[in-house]
N, C-alpha and C positions, 0 to 999 in steps of 0.2 A: 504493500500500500504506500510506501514511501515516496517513488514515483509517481501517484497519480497524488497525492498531497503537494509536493513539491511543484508538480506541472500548472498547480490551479493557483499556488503561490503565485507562479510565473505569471499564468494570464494575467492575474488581478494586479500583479506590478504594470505590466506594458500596459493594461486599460487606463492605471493611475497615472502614466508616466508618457502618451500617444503622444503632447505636445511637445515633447523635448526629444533631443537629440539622442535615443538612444537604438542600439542593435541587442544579436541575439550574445554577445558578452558579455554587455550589461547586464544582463535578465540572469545568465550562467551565474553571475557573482551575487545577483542576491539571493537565488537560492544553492550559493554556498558547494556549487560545483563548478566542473573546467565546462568549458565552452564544448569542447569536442563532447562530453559524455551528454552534453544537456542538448547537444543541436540532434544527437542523433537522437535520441529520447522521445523531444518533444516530435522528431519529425514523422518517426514512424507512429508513434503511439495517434499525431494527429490528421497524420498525409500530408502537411505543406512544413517549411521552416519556421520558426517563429521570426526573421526578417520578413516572411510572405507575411506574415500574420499581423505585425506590424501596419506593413504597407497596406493591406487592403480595409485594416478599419478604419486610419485615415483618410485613405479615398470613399468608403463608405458613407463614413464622417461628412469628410466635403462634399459628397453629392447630396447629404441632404441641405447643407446650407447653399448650395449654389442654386436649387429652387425656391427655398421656406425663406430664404433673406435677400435683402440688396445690399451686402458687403461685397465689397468690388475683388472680384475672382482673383485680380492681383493679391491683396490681402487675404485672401483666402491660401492659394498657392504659399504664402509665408508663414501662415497659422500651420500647415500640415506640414512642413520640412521640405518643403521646395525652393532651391535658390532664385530660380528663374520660372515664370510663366509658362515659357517655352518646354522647361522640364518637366512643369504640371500638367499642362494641357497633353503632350504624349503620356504619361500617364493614365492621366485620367481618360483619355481615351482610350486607351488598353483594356483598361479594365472594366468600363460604362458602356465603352460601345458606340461614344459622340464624343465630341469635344465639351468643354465646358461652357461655350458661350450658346451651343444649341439646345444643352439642357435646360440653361436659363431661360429658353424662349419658349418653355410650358411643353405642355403631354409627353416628357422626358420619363422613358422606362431605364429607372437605375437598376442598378445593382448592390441586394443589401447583403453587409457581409454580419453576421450579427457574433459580439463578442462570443466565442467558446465556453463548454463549460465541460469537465471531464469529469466522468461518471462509471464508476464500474457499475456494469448490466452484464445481467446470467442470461443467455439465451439457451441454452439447456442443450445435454444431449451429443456436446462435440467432443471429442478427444484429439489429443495430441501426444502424442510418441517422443518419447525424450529417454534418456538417460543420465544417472549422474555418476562422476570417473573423479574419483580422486589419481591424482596426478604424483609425481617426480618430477623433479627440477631435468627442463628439458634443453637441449641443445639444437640451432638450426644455422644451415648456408644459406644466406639468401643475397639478393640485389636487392636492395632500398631505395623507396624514393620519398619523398613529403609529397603529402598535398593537401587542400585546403580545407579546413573541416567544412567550410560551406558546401561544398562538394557532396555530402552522405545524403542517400535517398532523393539525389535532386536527377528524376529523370533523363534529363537534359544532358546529363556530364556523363562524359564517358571516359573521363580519365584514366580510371585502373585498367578499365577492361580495355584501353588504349596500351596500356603496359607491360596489358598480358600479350594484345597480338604483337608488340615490340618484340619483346623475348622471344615469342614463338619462331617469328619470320625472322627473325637475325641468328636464333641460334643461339641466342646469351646465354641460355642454362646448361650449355654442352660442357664445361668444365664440372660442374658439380653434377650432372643429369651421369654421366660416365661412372663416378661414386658409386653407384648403387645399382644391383645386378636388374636386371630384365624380368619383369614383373616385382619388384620392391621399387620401385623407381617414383613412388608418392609425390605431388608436389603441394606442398602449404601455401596460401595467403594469411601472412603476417598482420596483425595489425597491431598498432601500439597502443599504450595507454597514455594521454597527454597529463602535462601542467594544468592550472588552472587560468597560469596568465599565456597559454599556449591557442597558435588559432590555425595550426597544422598538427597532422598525425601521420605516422610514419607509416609505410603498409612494404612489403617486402614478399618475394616468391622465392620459394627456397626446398629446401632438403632438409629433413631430419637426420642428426646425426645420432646413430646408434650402433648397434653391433654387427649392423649389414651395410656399412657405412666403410668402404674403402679408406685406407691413411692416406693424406692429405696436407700439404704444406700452406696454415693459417696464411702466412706473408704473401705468400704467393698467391693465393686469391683476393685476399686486400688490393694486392697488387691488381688485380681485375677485374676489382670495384664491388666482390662480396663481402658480407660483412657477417661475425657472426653472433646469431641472436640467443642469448638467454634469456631462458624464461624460470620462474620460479614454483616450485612446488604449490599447488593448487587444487583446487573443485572446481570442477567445471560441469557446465549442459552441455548434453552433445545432440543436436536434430538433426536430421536426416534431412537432407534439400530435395528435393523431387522436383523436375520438370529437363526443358529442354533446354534454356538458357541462364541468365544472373540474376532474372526476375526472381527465382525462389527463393535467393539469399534475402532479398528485402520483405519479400512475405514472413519469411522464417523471423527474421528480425522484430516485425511488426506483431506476429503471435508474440516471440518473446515478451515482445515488453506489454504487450495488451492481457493476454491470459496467463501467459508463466508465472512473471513477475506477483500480479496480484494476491496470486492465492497458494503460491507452491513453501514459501515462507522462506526464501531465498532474494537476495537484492542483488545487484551485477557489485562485480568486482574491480577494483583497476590494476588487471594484469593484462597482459596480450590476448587478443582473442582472435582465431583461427579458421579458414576452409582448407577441408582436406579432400584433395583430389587424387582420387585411388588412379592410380598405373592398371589400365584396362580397362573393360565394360561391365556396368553393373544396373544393366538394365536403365531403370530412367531416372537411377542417382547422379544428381549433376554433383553434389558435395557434402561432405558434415560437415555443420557450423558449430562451434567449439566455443562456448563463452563461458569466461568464468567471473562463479559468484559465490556468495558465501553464506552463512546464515544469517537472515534477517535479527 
C-alpha cells in the first residue's frame, strides 16, 4: 500500500503546486524518493508520466478560462508556465484540438483532463504467476549505457531497444557471447538503481558470470568498453513475460506495481533489476523480469 499512499501524496502536491514551476523531480523529493523509482511508478501504475500529468491539467485548467473569462490569452499563456504565446497556442492546440483564440469564439468542444485519484479496486477472479528466489551476490559482463529516466514507459522512445539492435547488428556481445558454451549463452538487461538527486539510470546487456562462465581477462574487456556489474544478495519477483515483443515487459511492470505491490506484503527494493533472455526457444516467452523487493 505504500505506493499507492505515496502516489496520491504526489497528485495532491502537483494539484497544490500547477502554478509554479515545477516537474516530475520535484514531486520525487516530496514524497521522499529518487526520481527514477517515482517516474517509473507513477507511470505505469497510471499510463502517462507525471510531467504529462502536469501538462495537461494546466491546459485543462486554461481551457476553461479561455471561454468562462476575458483575461487576455497572453496572461493566460503566463499563468500556466508558458514563456511565449506562440509556445501556448501549439500547445494548447495539441491537446484541445483548436487554437486558443477559436475556442474563445464560443461552441469550443474542450478537452477535460480531470485531477487523478488512485484507488485500489478488486475486480475479482484474476491471477498472476510469480515466484519469489532468494538470491546470492551475483556477478555480470555487460556494455552500459545511461539514459534518461524520462524515457521508462514512454511509448514513443525506443532507446534501449535501439541498443539492443546496436549490439545485435554490430556484433558487440561477440567477446563475452564466446564465454559461455552453446545453449548456456543467456543474455541479461541490466538495470540500475538511481540516486535520488539522479535523473539517468544505467541499463547494461550482458553475461552472467558463473561456473559455465569461460576465464577471462577483466582489463581486457574494460578495455572494450565492458564493465562488470555487481549485484548484491537479495529477494527478488521473478514473472514470466509472454508475448511477441517488449510490450510484455511494460505490462508485467504495470501488474507489478498495480496488483503485486498492493497486497503481496512486499515493496520494491533498490537493487538492480533484471530480463533474462534464455539462449533458445521457449515457446512464447519473450523474458523473466527479475525485480527485487523486500518485506513491507
Amino acid at each position: 500500500m505504500e505506493w499507492i499512499s505515496s502516489l496520491q501524496k504526489a497528485i495532491t502536491y502537483m494539484e497544490e503546486h500547477l502554478l509554479e514551476e515545477i516537474n516530475y523531480e520535484d514531486v520525487a523529493k516530496h514524497v521522499h524518493t529518487s526520481s527514477y523509482e517515482f517516474h517509473r511508478a507513477f507511470s505505469f501504475i497510471t499510463g502517462i508520466t507525471a510531467n504529462t500529468y502536469i501538462r495537461n491539467r494546466r491546459l485543462s485548467l486554461a481551457g476553461r478560462e479561455i471561454v468562462d473569462t476575458d483575461i487576455r490569452i497572453t496572461d493566460i499563456a503566463l499563468k500556466y508556465g508558458y514563456d511565449t504565446p506562440e509556445s501556448f497556442t501549439k500547445a494548447f492546440t495539441r491537446f484541445h484540438g483548436m487554437a486558443p483564440s477559436v475556442a474563445r469564439e464560443g461552441n469550443a468542444k474542450l478537452v477535460l483532463f480531470n485531477p487523478l485519484v488512485i484507488k485500489l479496486t478488486v475486480d475479482g477472479g484474476k491471477t498472476m504467476e510469480y515466484k519469489i528466489v532468494q538470491t546470492e551476490a551475483k556477478k555480470f559482463i555487460a556494455l552500459v549505457r545511461s539514459f534518461k529516466t524520462e524515457i521508462i514507459n514512454d511509448q514513443a522512445n525506443h532507446d534501449v531497444a535501439d541498443f539492443w539492435a546496436e549490439c545485435n547488428t554490430n556484433h558487440m556481445l561477440s567477446p563475452i557471447w564466446m564465454l559461455r558454451e552453446d545453449g548456456k549463452r543467456d543474455l541479461y538487461g541490466l538495470c540500475s538503481p538511481t540516486n535520488d538527486d539522479s535523473d539517468t539510470f544505467d541499463y547494461g546487456i550482458g553475461i552472467i558470470v558463473d561456473e559455465d562462465t569461460g576465464e577471462y581477462d577483466p582489463e581486457e574487456l574494460e578495455k572494450s568498453g565492458f564493465r562488470i556489474w555487481d549485484v548484491n544478495p537479495g529477494t527478488y519477483v521473478v514473472f514470466e513475460c509472454r508475448g511477441e515483443n517488449g510490450d510484455c515487459i511494460a505490462k508485467t511492470w504495470t501488474k507489478f506495481f498495480k496488483e503485486f505491490l498492493p497486497q503481496s506484503g512486499y515493496e520494491a527494493s533498490k537493487e538492480t533489476d533484471y530480463e533474462l533472455y534464455f539462449d533458445g526457444s521457449h515457446e512464447d516467452l519473450f523474458c523473466e523480469l527479475w525485480i527485487p523487493v523486500k518485506k513491507a
